[in-house]
C-alpha positions in Angstrom: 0.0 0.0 0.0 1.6 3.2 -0.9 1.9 6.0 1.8 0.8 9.6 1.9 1.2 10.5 5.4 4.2 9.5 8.4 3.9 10.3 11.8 6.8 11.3 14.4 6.9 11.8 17.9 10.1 12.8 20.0 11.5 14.8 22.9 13.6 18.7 22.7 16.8 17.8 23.7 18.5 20.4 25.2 21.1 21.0 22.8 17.8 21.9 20.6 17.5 25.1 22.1 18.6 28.7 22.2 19.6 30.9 25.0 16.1 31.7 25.4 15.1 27.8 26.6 12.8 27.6 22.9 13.6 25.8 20.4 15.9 27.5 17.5 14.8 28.3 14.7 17.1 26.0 12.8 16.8 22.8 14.8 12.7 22.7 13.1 14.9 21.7 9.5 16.3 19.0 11.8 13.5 17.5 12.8 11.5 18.0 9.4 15.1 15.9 8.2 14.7 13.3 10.8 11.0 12.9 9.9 11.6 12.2 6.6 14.6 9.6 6.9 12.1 8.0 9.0 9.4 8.1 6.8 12.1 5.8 4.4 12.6 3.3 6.6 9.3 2.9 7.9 8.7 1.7 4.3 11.8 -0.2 4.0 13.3 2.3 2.3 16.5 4.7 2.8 17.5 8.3 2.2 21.2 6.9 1.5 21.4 3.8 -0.7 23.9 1.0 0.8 26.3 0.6 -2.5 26.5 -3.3 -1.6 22.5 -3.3 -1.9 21.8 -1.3 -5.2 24.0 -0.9 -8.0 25.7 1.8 -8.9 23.9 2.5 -11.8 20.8 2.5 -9.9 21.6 4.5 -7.0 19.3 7.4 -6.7 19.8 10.5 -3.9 17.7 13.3 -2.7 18.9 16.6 -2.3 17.1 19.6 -1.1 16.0 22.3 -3.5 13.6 23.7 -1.3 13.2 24.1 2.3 10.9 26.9 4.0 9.5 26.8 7.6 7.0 29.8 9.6 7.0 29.5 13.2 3.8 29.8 15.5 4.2 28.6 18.7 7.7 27.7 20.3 9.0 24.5 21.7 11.1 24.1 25.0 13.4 22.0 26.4 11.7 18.3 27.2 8.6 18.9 25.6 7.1 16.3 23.5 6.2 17.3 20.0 4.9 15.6 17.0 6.1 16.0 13.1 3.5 15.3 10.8 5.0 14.8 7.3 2.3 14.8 4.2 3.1 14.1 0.9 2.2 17.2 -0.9 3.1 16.7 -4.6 5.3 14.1 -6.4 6.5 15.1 -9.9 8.7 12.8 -11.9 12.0 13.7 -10.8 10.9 15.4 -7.2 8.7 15.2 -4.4 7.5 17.9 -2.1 6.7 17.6 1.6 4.2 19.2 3.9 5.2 18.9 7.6 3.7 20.2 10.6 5.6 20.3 13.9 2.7 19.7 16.5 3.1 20.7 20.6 1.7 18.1 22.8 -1.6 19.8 23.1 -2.3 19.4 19.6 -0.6 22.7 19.1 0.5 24.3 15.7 4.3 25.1 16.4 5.5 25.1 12.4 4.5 24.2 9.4 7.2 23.8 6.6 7.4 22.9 2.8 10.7 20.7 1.6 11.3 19.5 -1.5 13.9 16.9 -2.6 15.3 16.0 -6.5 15.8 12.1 -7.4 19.4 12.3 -8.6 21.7 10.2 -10.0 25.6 10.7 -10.0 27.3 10.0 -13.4 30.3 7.3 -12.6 32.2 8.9 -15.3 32.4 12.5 -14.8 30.2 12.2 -10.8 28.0 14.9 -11.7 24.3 14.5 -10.7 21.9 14.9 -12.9 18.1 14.7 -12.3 16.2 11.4 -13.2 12.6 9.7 -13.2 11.7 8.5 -9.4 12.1 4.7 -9.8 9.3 2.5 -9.8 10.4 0.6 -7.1 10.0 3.8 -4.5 7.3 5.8 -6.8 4.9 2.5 -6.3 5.4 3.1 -2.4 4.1 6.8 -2.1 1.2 8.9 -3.0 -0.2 12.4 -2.6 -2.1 12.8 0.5 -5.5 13.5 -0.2 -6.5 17.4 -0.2 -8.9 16.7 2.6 -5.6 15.9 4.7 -3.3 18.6 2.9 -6.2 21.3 5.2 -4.1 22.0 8.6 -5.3 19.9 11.1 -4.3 18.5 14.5 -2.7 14.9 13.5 -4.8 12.9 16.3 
């Protein structure tokens, strides 16, 4: 079944934070990051493909070309918070990511937008040039539905 939607729960460290105690402003591209590498393996996938598992000529990577994030309620040191990652668009060479960063009450602390190329580097000269998201991954992931795209709390 393909996957639109990946929930993840974990705990502000304290090395998250500024010298206010919040949350910095940075450390929300961190967690949308962590969200998303965990969104791969939860469908046995990974961000990084092991050389000794694919071959070289199959190897695909993601890099950013877009990442944007507005802030509405801070985090603080040991509170629990939820990222909410939604597949927002997938285009044949990219995909683009809604997540929400929810407080334990349900919430809204920042919503952010990433997207990320399918690239392939060239073994001759290693540049990486954009290619057509493999079947094997494009089979595993779908759009969310608009109904879920509408900000919500993710309970």
């Amino acid at each position: 079944m393909a996957e639109h939607r990946f929930i993840y729960t974990d705990r502000v460290q304290f090395s998250d934070t500024d010298m206010a105690g919040i949350v910095h402003f940075s450390n929300f591209f961190r967690f949308m990051e962590r969200a998303e590498h965990a969104f791969f393996r939860s469908i046995d996938l990974s961000i990084w493909e092991n050389p000794n598992q694919i071959p070289d000529d199959e190897r695909i990577a993601w890099p950013r070309v877009h990442a944007s994030c507005d802030y509405h309620a801070p985090l603080r040191f040991q509170e629990v918070y939820t990222v909410e990652l939604l597949i927002e668009e997938i285009r044949s060479k990219a995909v683009r990511y809604l997540i929400r960063v929810w407080k334990e009450d349900n919430t809204l602390s920042a919503e952010g937008r990433m997207a990320a190329a399918c690239v392939r580097k060239d073994s001759t000269s290693g540049k990486m040039a954009a290619v057509p998201i493999p079947d094997r991954i494009r089979s595993l992931i779908e759009v969310a539905p608009e109904a879920t795209l509408r900000r919500h709390s993710p309970a």
